[in-house]
N, C-alpha and C positions, 0 to 999 in steps of 0.2 A: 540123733542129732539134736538136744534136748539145748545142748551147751553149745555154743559156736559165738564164740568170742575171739579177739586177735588179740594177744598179746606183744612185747618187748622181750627181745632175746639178748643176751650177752653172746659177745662174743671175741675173738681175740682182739677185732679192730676196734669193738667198743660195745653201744647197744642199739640194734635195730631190730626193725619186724620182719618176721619169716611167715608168710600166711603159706596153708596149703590147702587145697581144696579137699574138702569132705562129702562121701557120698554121691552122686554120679554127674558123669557130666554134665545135663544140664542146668545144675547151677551157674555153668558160666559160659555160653556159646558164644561170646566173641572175647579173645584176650582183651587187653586195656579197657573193659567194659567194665562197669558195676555189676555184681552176681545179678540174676534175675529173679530170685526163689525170696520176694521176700523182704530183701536186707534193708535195714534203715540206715543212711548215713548220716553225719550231725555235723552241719559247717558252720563256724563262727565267721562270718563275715562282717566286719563293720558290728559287730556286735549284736545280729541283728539273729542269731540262731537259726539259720536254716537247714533245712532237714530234705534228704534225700529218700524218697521209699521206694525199690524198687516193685518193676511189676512186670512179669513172665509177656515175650520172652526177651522182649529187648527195651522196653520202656522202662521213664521214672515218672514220679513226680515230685515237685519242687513245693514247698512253701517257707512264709517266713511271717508274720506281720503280717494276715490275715489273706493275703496275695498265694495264688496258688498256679501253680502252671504243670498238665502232662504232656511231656514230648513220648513219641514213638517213631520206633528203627525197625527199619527190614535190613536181610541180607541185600545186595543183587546179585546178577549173576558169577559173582565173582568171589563171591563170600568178602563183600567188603561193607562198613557199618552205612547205613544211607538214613537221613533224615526226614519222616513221611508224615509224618502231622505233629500238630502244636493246638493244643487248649489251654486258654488261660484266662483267668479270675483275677480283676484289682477293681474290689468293690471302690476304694479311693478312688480311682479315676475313670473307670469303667465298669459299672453295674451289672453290664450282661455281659456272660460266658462268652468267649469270642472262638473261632475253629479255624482254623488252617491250616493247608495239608499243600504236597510238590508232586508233581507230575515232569518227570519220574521223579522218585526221590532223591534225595537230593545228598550226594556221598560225600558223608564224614568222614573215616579213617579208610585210607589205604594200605591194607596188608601186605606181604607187612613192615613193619614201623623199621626202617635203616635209615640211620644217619644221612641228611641232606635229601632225602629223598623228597619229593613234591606230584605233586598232581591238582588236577582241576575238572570241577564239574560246574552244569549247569541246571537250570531244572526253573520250571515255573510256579511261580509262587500264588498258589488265590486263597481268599479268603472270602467266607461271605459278608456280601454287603459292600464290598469294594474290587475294583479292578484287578485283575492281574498284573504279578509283576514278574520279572526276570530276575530271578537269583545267582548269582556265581559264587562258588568258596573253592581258596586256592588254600591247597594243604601242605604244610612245610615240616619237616622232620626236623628238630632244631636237635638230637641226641640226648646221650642217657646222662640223667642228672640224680643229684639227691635232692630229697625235699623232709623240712620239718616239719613232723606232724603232730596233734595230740597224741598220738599212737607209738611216735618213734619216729625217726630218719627213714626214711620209704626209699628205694633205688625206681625210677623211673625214667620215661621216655616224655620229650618237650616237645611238644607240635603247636604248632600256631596254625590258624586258620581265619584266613584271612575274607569278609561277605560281603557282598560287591553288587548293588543293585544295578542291572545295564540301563534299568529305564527310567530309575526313580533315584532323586537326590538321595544316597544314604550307602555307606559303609561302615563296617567296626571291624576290630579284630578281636583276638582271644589266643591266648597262650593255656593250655592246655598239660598236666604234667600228669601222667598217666599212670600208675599201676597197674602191672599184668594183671591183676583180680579185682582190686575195687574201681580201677579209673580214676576220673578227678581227684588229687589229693590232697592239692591247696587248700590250705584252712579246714580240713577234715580234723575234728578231734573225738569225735568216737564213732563206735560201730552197734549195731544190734543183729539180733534174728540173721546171720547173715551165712552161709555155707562154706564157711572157713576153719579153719581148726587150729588151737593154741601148738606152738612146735613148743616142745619141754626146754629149759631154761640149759645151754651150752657152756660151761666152762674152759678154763683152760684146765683143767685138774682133770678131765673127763679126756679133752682129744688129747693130753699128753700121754695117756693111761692109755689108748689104744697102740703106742706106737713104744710101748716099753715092754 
């Protein structure tokens, strides 16, 4: 597994990416997840180059512009993705490493992913050095889209999750567009190191040729 790149494939409808998994399952224990073995992902946001790296078995980390953040995921008992600690770095506006973690954690993806489908969790939120808070995220299935990538046209799933403080002034959302293997795929424009394997380039000259 020396090579593990994702390529663009042709195909009759046009050109998009066909990723397949290489080498065993644990490279990727939750679908719409980022592989775990490894992968760097590379997002142009605002131009600002941020970078995905994953880290076994269900965490990433994030930087960009000197700012750096790891989140980590457990299963629960459900085999569903749950949200259990956050560390983050922004020397600009805060110097020290900051920690926070949900009791229980706090469920991101509900398996699995159908059209309109929703759910809601709850969970508390601490951090050191400050109060508890009460978190809610409500998870909405918005269905299967496509999305532009550096990579190619990706087929994906749209989920919004919507975070909801019960006790403290503040909410946001996030629309989320999923890949069955890498995950997030907005403004993805490359990949490394990551447990995927190039599918060989399809013609039409090839699937006519099977049916003559």
């Amino acid at each position: 597994m020396d090579q593990r790149k994702g390529v663009a494939v042709k195909t009759l409808c046009g050109i998009f990416l066909v990723l397949i998994m290489a080498g065993t399952a644990s490279a990727q224990l939750a679908p719409y997840w980022i592989p775990d073995d490894g992968c760097t992902l590379l997002y142009e946001i605002d131009g600002n180059g941020m970078t995905l790296e994953a880290f076994a078995p269900l965490g990433f980390t994030q930087s960009a512009a000197g700012n750096w953040a790891a989140f980590s995921f457990v299963f629960d008992t459900e085999g569903d993705v749950c949200w259990s600690e956050y560390d983050w770095y922004e020397p600009s506006g805060n110097p020290n490493p900051q920690h926070q973690w949900f009791e229980p954690p706090l469920k991101i993806l509900d398996y699995p992913l159908t059209t309109d489908k929703t759910w809601q969790a709850t969970a508390t939120e601490m951090r050191t050095g400050y109060p508890n808070r009460t978190l809610t995220t409500t998870g909405t299935v918005l269905g299967p889209q496509t999305v532009e990538t550096g990579l190619g046209t990706l087929d994906v799933i749209a989920v919004r999750i919507d975070y909801t403080y019960s006790d403290y002034t503040g909410s946001w959302s996030k629309t989320y567009y999923l890949h069955d293997q890498l995950g997030h795929v907005l403004d993805l424009v490359a990949l490394t190191d990551c447990d995927v394997t190039p599918v060989e380039p399809t013609t039409w000259g090839t699937i006519k040729a099977m049916y003559e």
